[in-house]
VOKE-443574 format. One line per field, with one value per residue (C-alpha): chain; residue in three letters; x, y, z. Coordinates in pm, 1 decimal, padded with zeros to 6 digits, always signed. Each point is the difference from the previous one (the first is absolute). Layout:
N
drenvex: c(A; ...) $
tormi: c(ALA; ...) $
xx: c(X; ...) $
yy: c(Y; ...) $
zz: c(Z; ...) $
END
This chain:
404
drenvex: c(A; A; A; A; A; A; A; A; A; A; A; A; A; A; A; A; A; A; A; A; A; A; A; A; A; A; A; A; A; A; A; A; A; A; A; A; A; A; A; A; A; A; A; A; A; A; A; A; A; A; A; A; A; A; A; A; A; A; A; A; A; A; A; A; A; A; A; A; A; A; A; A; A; A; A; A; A; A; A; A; A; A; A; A; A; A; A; A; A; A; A; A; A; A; A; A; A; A; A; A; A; A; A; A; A; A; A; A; A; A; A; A; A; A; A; A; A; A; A; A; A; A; A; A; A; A; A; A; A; A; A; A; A; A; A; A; A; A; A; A; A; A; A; A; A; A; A; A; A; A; A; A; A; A; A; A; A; A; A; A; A; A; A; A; A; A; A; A; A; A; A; A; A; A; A; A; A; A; A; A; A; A; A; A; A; A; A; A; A; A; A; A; A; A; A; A; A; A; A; A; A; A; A; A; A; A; A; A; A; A; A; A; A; A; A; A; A; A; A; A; A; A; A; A; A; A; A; A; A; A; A; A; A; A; A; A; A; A; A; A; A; A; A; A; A; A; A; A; A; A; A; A; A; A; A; A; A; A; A; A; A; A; A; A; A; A; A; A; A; A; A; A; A; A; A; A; A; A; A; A; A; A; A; A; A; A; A; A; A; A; A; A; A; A; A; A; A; A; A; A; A; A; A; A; A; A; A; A; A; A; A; A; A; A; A; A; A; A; A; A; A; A; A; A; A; A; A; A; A; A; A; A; A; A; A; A; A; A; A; A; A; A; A; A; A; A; A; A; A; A; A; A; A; A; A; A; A; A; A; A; A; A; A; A; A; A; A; A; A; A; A; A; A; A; A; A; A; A; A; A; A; A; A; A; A; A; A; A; A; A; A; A; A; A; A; A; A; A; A; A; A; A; A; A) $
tormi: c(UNK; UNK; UNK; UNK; UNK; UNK; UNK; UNK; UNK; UNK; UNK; UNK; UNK; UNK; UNK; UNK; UNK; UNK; UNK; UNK; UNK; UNK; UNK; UNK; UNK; UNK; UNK; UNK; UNK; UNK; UNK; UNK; UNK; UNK; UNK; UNK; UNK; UNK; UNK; UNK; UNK; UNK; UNK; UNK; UNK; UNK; UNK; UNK; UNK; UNK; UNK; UNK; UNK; UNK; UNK; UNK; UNK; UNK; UNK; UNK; UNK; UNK; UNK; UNK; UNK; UNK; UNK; UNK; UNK; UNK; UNK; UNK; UNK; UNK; UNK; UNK; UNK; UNK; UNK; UNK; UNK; UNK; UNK; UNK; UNK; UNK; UNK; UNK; UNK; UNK; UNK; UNK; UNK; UNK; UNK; UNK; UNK; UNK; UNK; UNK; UNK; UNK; UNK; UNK; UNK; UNK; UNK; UNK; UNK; UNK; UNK; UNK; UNK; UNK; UNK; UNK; UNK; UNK; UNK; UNK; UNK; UNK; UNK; UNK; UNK; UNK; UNK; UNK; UNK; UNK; UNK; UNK; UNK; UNK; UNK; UNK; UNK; UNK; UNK; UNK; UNK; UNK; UNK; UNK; UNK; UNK; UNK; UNK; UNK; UNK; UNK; UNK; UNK; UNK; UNK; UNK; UNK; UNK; UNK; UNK; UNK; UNK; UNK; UNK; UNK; UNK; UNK; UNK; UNK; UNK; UNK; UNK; UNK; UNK; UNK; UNK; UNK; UNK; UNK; UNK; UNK; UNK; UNK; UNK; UNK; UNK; UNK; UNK; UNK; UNK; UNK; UNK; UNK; UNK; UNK; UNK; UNK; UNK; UNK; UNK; UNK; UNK; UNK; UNK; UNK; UNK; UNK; UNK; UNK; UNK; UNK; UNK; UNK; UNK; UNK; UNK; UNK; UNK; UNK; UNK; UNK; UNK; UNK; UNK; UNK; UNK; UNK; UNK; UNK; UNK; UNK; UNK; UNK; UNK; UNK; UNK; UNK; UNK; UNK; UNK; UNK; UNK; UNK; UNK; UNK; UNK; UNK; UNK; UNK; UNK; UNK; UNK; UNK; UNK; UNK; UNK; UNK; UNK; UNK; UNK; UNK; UNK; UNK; UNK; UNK; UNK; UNK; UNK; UNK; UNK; UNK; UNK; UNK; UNK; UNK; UNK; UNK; UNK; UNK; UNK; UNK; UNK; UNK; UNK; UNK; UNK; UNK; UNK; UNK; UNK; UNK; UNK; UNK; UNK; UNK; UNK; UNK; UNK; UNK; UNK; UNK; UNK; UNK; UNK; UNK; UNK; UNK; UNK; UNK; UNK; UNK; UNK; UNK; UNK; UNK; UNK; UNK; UNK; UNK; UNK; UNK; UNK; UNK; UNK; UNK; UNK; UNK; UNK; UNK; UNK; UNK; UNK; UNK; UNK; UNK; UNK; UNK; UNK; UNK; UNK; UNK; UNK; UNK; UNK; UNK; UNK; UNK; UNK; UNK; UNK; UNK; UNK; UNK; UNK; UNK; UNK; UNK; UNK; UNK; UNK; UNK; UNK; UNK; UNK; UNK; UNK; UNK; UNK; UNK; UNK; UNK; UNK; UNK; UNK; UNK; UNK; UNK; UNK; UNK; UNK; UNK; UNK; UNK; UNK; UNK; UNK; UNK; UNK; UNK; UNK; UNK; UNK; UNK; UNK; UNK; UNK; UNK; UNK; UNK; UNK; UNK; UNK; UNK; UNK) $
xx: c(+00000.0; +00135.6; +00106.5; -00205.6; +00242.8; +00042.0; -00122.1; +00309.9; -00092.1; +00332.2; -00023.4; +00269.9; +00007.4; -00152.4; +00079.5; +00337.9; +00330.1; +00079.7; -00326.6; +00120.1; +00261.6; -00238.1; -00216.2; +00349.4; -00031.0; -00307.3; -00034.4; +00355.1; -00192.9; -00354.6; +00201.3; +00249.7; -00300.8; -00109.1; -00289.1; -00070.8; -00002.8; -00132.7; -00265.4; +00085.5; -00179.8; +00225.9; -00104.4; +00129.3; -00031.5; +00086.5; +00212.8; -00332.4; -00056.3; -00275.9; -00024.5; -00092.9; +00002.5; -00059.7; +00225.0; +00177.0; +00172.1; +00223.4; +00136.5; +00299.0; -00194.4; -00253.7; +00160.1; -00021.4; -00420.0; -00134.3; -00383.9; -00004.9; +00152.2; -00189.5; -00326.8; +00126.4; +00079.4; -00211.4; +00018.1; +00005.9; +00043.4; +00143.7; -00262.9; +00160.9; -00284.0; +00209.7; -00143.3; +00175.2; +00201.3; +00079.2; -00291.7; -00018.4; -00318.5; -00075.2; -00087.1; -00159.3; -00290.6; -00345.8; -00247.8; -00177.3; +00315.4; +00119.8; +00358.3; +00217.8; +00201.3; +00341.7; +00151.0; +00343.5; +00234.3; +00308.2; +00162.8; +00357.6; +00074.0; +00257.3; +00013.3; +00316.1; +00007.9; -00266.0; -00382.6; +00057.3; +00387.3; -00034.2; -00247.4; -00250.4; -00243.3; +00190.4; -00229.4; -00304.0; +00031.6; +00063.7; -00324.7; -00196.5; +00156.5; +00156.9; +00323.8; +00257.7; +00370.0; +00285.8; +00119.9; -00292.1; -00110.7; +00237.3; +00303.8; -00113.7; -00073.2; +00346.6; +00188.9; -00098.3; +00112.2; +00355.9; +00043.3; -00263.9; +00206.2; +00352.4; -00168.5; -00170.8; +00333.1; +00214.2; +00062.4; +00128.1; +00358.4; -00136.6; +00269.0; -00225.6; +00141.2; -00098.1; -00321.5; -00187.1; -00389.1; -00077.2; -00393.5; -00228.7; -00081.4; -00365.8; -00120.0; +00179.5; +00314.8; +00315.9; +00159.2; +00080.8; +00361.8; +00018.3; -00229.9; +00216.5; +00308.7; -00206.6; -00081.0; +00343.4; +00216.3; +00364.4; -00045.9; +00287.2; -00025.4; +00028.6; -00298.5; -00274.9; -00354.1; -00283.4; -00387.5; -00061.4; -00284.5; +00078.4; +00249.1; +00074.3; +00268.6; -00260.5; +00099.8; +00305.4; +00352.6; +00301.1; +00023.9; +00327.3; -00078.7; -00307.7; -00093.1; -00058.2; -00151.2; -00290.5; -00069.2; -00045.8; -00222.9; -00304.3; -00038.3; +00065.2; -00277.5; -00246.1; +00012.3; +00088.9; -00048.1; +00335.3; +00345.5; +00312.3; +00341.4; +00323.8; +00358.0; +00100.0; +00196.4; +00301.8; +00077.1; -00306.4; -00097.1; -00341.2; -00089.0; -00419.7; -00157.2; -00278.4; -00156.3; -00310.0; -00083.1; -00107.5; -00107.1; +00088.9; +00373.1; +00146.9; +00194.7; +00184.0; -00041.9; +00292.3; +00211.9; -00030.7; +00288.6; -00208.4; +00236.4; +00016.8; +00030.7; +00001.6; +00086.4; -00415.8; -00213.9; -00243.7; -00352.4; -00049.6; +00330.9; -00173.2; -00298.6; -00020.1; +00297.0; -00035.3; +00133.6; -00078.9; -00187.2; -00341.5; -00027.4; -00354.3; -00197.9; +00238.3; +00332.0; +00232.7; -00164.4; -00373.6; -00043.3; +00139.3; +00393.9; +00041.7; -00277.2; +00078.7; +00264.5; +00135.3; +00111.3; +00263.6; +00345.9; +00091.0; +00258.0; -00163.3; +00201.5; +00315.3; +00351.4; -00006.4; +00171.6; -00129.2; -00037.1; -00165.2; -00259.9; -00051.8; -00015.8; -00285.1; -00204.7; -00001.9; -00076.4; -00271.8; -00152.6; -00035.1; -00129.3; -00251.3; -00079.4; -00021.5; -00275.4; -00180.8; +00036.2; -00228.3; +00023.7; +00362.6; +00133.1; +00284.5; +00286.0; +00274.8; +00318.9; +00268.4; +00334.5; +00347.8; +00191.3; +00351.5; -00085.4; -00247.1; -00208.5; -00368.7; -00355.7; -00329.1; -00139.6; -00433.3; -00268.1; -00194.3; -00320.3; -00072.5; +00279.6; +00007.5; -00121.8; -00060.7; +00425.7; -00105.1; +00352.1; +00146.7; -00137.8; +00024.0; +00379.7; -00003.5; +00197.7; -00342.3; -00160.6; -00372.9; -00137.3; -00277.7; -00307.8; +00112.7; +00110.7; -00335.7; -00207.4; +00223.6; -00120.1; -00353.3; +00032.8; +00163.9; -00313.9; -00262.5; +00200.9; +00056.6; -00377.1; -00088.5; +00293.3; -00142.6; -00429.5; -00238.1; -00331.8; -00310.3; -00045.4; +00349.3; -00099.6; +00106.7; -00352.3; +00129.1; +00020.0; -00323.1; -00202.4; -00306.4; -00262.9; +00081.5; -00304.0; -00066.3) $
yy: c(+00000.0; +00324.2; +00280.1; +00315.7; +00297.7; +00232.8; +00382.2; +00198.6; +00417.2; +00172.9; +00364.8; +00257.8; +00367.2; +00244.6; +00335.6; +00025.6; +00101.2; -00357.4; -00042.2; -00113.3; -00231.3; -00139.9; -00094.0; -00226.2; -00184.4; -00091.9; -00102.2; -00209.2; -00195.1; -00050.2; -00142.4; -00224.6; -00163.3; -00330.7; -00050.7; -00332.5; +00101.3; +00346.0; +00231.1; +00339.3; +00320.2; +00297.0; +00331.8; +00302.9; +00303.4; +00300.2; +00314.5; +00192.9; -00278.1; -00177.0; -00377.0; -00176.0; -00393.9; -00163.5; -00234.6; +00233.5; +00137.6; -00321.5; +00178.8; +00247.2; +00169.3; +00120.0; +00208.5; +00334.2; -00098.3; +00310.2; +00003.0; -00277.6; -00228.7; +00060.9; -00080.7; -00388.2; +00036.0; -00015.1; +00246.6; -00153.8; +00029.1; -00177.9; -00125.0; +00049.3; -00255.4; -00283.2; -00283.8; -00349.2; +00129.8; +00352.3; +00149.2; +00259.0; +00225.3; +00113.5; +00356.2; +00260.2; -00178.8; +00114.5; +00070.8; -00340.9; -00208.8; -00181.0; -00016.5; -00302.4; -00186.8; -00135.1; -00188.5; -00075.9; -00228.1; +00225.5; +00283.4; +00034.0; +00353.0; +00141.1; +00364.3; +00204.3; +00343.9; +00169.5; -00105.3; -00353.0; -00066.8; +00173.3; -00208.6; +00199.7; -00254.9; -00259.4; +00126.5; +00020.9; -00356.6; -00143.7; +00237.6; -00240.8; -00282.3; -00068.3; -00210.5; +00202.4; -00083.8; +00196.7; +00176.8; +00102.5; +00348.8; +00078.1; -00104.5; +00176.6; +00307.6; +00005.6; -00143.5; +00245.0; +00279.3; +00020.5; +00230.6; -00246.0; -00264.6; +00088.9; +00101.2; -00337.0; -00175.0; +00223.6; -00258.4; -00249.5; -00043.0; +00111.7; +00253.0; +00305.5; +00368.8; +00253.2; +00234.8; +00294.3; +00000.2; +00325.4; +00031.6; +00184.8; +00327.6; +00058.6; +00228.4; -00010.9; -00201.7; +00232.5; -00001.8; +00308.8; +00045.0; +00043.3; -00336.2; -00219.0; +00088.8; -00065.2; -00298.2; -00122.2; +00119.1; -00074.1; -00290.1; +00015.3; -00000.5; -00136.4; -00209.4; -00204.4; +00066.4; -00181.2; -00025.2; -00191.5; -00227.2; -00061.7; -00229.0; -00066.3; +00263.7; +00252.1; +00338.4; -00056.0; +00204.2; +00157.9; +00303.8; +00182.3; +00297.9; +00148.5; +00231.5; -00416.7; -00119.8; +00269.1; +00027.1; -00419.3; -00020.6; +00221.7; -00280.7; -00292.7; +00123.3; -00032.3; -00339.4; -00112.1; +00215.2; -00031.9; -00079.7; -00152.4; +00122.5; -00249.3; +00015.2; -00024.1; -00329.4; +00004.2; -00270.2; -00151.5; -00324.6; -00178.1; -00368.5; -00110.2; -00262.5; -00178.6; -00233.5; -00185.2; -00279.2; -00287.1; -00320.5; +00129.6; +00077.0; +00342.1; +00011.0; +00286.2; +00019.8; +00060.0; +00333.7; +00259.7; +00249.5; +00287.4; +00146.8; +00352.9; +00191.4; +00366.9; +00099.8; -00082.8; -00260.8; +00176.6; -00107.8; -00004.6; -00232.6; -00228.8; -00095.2; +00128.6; -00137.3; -00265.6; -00352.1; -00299.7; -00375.7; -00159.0; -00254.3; -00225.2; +00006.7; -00330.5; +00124.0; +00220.3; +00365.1; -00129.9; +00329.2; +00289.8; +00020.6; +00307.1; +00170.8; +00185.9; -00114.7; -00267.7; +00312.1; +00070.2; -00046.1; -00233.9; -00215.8; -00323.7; -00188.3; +00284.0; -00092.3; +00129.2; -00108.8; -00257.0; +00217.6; +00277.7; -00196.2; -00167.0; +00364.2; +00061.5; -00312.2; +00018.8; +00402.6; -00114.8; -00244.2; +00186.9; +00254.9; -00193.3; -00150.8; +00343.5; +00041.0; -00316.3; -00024.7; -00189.3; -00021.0; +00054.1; +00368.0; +00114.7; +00105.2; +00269.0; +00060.0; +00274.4; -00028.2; +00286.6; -00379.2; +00209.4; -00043.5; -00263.5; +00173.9; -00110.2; +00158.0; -00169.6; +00311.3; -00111.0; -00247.1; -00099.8; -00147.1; -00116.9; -00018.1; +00073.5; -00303.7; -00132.7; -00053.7; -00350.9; -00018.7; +00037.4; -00339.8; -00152.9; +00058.6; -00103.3; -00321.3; -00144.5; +00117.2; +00082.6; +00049.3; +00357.8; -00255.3; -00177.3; +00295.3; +00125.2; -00322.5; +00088.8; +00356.1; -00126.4; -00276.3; +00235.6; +00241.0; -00278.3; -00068.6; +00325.2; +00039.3; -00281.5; +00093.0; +00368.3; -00119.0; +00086.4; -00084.6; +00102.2; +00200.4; +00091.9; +00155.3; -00188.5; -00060.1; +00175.0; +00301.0; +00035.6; +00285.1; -00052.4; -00363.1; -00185.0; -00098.0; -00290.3) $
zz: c(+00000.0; -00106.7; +00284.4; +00010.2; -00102.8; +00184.4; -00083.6; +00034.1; -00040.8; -00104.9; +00135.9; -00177.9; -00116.3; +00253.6; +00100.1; +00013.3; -00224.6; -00020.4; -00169.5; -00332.8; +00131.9; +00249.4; -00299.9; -00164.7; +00289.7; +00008.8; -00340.3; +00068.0; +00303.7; -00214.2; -00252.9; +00218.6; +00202.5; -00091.5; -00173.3; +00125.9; +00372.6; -00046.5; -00159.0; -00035.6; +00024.0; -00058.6; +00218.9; -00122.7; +00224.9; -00215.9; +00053.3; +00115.6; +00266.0; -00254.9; +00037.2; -00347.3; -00123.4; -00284.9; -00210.7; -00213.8; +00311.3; -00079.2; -00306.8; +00005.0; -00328.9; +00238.7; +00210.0; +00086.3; -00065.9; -00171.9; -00062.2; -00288.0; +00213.6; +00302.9; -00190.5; +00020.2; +00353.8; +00372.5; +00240.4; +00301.4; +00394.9; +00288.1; +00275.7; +00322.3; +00173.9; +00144.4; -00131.0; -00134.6; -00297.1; -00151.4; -00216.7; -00250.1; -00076.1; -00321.8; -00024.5; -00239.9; -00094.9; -00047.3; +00341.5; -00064.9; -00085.4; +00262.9; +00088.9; -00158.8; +00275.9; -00146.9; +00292.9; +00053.2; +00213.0; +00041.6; -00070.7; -00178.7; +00060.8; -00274.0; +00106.8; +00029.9; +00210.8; +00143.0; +00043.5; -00056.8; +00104.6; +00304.6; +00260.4; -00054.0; -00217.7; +00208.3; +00283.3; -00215.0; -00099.0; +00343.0; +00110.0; -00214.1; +00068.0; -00340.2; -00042.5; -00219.8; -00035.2; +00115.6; +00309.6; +00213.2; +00060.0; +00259.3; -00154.5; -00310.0; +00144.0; +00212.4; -00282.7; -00278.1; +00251.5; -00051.9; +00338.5; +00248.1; -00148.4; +00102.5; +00335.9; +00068.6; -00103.9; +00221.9; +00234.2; -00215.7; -00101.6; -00355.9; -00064.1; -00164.1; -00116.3; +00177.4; -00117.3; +00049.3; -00105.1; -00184.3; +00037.8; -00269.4; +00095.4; +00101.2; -00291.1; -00342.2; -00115.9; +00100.0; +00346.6; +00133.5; +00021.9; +00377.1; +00057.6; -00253.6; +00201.0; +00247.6; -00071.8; -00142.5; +00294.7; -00076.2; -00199.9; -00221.3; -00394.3; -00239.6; +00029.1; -00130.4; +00012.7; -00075.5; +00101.6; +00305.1; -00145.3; -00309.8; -00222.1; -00357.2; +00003.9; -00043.2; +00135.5; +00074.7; -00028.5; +00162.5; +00128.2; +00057.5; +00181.7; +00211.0; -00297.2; -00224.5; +00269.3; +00027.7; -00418.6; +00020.2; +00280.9; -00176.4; -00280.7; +00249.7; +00207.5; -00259.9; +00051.7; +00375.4; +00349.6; +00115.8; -00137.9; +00147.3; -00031.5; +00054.3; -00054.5; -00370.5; -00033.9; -00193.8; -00241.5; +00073.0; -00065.3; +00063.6; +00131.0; -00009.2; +00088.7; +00136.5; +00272.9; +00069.0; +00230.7; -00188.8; +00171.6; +00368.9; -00142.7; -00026.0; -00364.8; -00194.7; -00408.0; -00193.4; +00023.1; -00270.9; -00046.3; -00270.2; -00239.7; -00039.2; -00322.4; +00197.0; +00354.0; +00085.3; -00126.8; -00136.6; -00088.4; -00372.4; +00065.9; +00236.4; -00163.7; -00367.6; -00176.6; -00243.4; -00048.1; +00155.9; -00082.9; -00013.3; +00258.4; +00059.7; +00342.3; +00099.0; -00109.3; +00136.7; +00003.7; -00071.8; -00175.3; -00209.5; +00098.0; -00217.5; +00247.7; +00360.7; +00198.7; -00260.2; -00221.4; +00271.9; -00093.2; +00297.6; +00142.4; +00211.9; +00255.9; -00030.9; +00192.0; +00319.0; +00275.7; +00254.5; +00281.4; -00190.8; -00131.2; +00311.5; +00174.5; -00276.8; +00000.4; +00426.8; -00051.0; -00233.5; +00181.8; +00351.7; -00143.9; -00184.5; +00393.5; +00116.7; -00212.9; +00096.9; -00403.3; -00237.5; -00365.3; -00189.2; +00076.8; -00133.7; +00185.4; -00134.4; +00103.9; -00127.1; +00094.2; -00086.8; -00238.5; +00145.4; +00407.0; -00019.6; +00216.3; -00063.1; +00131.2; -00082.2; -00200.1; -00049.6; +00015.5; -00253.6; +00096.8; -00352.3; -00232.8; -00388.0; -00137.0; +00381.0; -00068.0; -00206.1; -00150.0; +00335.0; +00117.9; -00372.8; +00116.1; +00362.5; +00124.0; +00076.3; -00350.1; -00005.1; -00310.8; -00085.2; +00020.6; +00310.5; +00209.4; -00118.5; +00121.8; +00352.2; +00025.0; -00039.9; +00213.3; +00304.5; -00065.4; +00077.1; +00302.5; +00145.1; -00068.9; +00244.5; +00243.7; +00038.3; +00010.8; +00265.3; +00126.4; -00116.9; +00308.5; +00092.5; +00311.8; +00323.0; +00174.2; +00362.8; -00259.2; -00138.5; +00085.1; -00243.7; +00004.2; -00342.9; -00156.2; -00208.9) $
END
């Protein structure tokens, strides 16, 4: 007798400047999960915070969706009723059309940055009860705040640079020159900033002197509420990788050393150059290599010595504890390759391409449909780990009768 699939909703895009890479991703997972085990309903939430469905989603040819397109697709919404599995309302329709239920069993969340990233629908979906993979709204939410992250990992012997946090003025974009010296005290330059909740190299850039520092911040503001200022690293280098616990074991992917054509990656360079393969759901890849992260000129599994890639895995995988992580974060280090001093630099709560090549490459390798089938498989039990009663109040704390 044949196994019920199960009905996997793929959530990407959203309101956020890593919209459009958010939506690579998602397309990368649709494609790399198996159809035998799963049915898939891709949810895309668009920059204007619209959620839509509808097959053609599935299609890189539809997107951005401009008014021809969205005549094939459903507007729909999320029901935040906790009930046995995730269900989406269909919207718009006329006053005597009913709303369509399309119910799902989990939710693969392929958001990057803000609104999505960020713990914030993390909290909506554990509100209602609904297993989703990844780290949970907490860690998100700490994680994709590069300041409350080096703060909740201060007590570790993660070695960190040090920071200031330069906050978005109340009204308008430009610090005033007294509260940005304020603010950045003797901090020395020159420096790096970038925003404090957001990653694929967006926004970021080196600032020499005071006078740098306070023409950058107006446009980096746009996007985030605060940025973060650190040390600039000479001859920098940089180390990722990531960690999951998969069948009660803690294990590290692969490391990736990114190759650098200019002084910053840059973003165009992370996800918009060309090149790469075709690979099937069941090969390496299980999707478009020449999309996202796969564009990346890369080095997997680099030379480094023993105890500096020991230093990085342990660094990795307390931090991921720290966390009381879930899912497959990403975990990057810089380092000056002429000391080799290293500092873990961010957190990324859902990696480019949830990091797939990283584990292709791992000791242990885990192919894009398998660690797929894990993330799922973690979301159904975190689900039960975190479920209540009906009535979660304690009876000794029950002011009102219940009625039957």
């Amino acid at each position: 007798m044949a196994t019920e699939k199960q009905v996997i909703a793929v959530f990407f895009g959203g309101r956020s400047p890593e919209h459009d890479v958010s939506i690579v991703t998602g397309l990368q997972a649709a494609e790399a999960l198996d159809p035998e085990l799963y049915e898939v309903i891709p949810v895309y939430i668009t920059a204007r915070g619209e959620m839509l469905t509808g097959q053609d989603l599935l299609s890189r040819d539809t997107y951005i969706p401009g008014p021809s397109a969205r005549a094939n697709l459903t507007d729909v919404r999320l029901d935040l009723t906790p009930g046995d599995r995730g269900r989406l309302m269909t919207t718009g329709g006329s006053l005597f059309q009913r709303a369509k239920v399309i119910e799902f069993d989990t939710a693969l969340l392929a958001f990057h940055g803000l609104y999505g990233e960020d713990g914030r629908l993390q909290g909506a979906l554990e509100m209602a009860d609904i297993a989703y993979t990844g780290m949970r709204a907490f860690a998100s939410t700490i994680t994709m705040d590069k300041v409350a992250t080096k703060r909740l990992l201060a007590d570790t012997d993660i070695a960190m640079l040090p920071f200031r946090e330069i906050k978005r003025p109340a009204q308008g974009l430009l610090l005033a020159e007294e509260e940005l010296k304020a603010q950045v005290g003797d901090f020395a330059f020159p420096c790096i900033v970038k925003p404090s909740h957001l990653g694929s190299s967006i926004g970021v850039a080196r600032v020499n002197t005071m006078e740098e520092l306070s023409a950058v911040l107006p446009g980096l503001f746009k996007y985030d509420t605060a940025a973060i200022l650190e040390p600039f690293v000479e001859n920098m280098v940089e180390y990722n990788l990531s960690v999951a616990r998969i069948a009660g074991e803690l294990r590290t992917s692969a490391i990736e050393k990114p190759k650098r054509a200019e002084e910053l990656l840059d973003f165009k360079q992370k996800y918009l150059s060309g090149g790469g393969k075709e690979a099937g759901s069941k090969s390496p890849g299980g999707g478009r290599a020449s999309e996202g992260m796969l564009s990346l000129t890369r080095e997997l599994n680099p030379e480094l010595p023993t105890e500096v890639e020991e230093r990085l895995r342990a660094w990795a995988c307390t931090a991921y504890d720290h966390f009381h992580g879930t899912g497959a974060p990403r975990f990057d280090f810089i380092g000056n390759e002429a000391t080799g001093e290293f500092w873990l630099n961010e957190v990324n709560p859902c990696p480019g391409s949830f990091g797939y090549f990283l584990w292709e490459a791992a000791e242990q390798p885990m192919l894009f449909p398998d660690l797929l089938e894990h993330l799922i498989s973690e979301a159904a039990e975190q689900r039960a780990a975190a479920e209540l009663p009906d009535d979660p109040t304690p009876e000794d704390a029950r002011l009102f009768p219940r009625r039957s």
